[in-house]
C-alpha positions in Angstrom: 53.7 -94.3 49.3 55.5 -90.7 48.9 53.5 -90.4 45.8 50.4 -90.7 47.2 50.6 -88.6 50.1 51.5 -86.1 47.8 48.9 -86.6 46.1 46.3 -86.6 49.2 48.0 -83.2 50.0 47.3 -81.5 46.3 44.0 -82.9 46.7 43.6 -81.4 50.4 44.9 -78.1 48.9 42.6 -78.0 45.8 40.3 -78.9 48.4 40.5 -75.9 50.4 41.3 -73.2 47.2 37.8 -74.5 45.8 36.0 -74.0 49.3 37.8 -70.7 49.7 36.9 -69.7 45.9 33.2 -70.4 46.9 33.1 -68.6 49.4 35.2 -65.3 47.9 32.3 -66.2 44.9 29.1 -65.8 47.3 30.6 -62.4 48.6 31.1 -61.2 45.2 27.7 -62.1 44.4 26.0 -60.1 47.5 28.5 -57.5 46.4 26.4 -57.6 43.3 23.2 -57.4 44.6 24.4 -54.9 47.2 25.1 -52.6 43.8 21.8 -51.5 43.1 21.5 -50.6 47.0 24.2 -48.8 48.1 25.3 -46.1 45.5 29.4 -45.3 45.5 29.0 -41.4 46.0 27.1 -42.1 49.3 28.5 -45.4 50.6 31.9 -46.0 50.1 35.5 -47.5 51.6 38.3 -44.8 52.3 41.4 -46.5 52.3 43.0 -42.9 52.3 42.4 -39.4 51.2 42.9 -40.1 47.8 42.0 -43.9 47.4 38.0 -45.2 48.2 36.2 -48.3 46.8 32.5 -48.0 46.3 29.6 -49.6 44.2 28.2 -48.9 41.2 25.9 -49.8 38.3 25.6 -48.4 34.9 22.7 -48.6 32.7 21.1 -52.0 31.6 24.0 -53.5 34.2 22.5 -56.0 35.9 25.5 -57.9 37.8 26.9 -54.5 39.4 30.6 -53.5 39.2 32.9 -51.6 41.6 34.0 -48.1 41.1 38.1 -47.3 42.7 38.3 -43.4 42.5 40.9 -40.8 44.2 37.7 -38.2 44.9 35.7 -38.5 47.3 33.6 -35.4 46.8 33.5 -35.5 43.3 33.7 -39.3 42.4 33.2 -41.9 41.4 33.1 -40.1 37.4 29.7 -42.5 36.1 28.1 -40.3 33.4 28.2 -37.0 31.9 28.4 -33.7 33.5 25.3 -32.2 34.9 24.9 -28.1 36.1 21.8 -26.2 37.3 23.3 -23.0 37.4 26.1 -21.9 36.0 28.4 -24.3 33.9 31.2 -26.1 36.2 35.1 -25.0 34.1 35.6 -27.7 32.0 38.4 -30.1 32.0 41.7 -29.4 30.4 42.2 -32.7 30.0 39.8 -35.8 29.3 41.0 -39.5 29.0 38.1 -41.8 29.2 37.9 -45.6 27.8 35.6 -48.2 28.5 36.1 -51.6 26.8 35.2 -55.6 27.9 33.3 -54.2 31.5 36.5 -52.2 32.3 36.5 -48.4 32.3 38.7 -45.7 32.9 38.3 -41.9 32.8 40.8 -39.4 34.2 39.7 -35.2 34.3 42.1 -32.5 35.5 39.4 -29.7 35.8 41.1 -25.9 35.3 41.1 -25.2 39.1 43.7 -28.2 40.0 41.1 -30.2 40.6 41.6 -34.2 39.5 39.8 -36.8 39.4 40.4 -40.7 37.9 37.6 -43.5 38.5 38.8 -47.4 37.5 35.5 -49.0 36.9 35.2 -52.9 36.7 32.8 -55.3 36.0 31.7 -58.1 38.5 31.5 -60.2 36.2 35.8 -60.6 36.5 35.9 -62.2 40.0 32.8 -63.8 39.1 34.0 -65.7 36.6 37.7 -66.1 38.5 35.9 -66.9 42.1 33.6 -69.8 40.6 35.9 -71.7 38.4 37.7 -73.6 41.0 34.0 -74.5 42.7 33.1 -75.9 39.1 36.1 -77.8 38.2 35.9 -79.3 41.7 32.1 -80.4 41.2 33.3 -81.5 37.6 36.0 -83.8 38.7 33.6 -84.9 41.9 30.4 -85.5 40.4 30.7 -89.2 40.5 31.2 -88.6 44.2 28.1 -86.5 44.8 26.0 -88.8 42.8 27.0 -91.5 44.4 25.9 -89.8 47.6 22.7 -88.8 46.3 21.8 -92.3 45.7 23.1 -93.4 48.8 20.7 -91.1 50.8 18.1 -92.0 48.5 18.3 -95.6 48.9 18.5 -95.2 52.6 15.8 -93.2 53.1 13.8 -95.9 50.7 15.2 -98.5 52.9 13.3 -96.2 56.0 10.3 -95.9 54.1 10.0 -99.7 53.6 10.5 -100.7 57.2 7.8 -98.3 57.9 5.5 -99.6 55.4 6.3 -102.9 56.7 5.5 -102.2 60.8 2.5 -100.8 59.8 
């Protein structure tokens, strides 16, 4: 009896994680699409004066990815340096990887200016945020099939007693 009430309450909590996992998954994936609207430079979250959270997209991206820089005014770093005038001073010091959908660069400009962007693919909590909600339609497809047919036969059944009174 203890056994299986502890098992009805992993259940119950797998339960929940999965639904909580979808949902966290269909924010992520208007996140996405919200990507290619709502460019980090213009719209983003200040969590302080030297932390925001914006949106980005790079390239051929097509799934979006989200940009945590320290500059507001200058960042988030997503390309090469542009001037129309006069050149800007450039950095004394560069650091800038980009590997698997995760990339970082970090300038320190020659007038104390700094500025670090973390880049990272959605494609991470896209992948994290949907693999409860898969395992739990794995392990449950039985279930929902058995469901399916259920309301299939019944509405059969409701379109034979129609058939039949008319």
């Amino acid at each position: 009896m203890i056994g299986d009430m502890r098992c009805a309450m992993l259940r119950r909590a797998f339960n929940f994680a999965s639904v909580a996992s979808a949902v966290l998954l269909g924010i992520t994936l208007m996140l996405s699409a919200a990507s290619f609207v709502f460019c980090a430079p213009d719209y983003h979250l200040s969590l302080s004066d030297g932390f925001h959270i914006g949106l980005c997209t790079f390239g051929d991206d097509w799934v979006g990815r989200v940009a945590f820089y320290n500059n507001a005014e200058y960042g988030p770093y997503r390309g090469s340096l542009l001037f129309l005038e006069e050149p800007p001073p450039m950095p004394r010091r560069v650091d800038f990887r980009c590997r698997y959908g995760i990339c970082y660069c970090d300038y320190l400009w020659e007038d104390g200016v700094a500025l670090w962007t973390l880049i990272i693919s959605l494609w991470y909590p896209i992948g994290l945020f949907g693999t409860l909600p898969l395992i739990w339609g794995w392990q449950n497809q039985s279930g929902i099939i058995r469901l399916i047919r259920t309301l299939c036969a019944t509405k059969s059944l409701e379109d034979a007693a129609s058939n039949e009174e008319s």
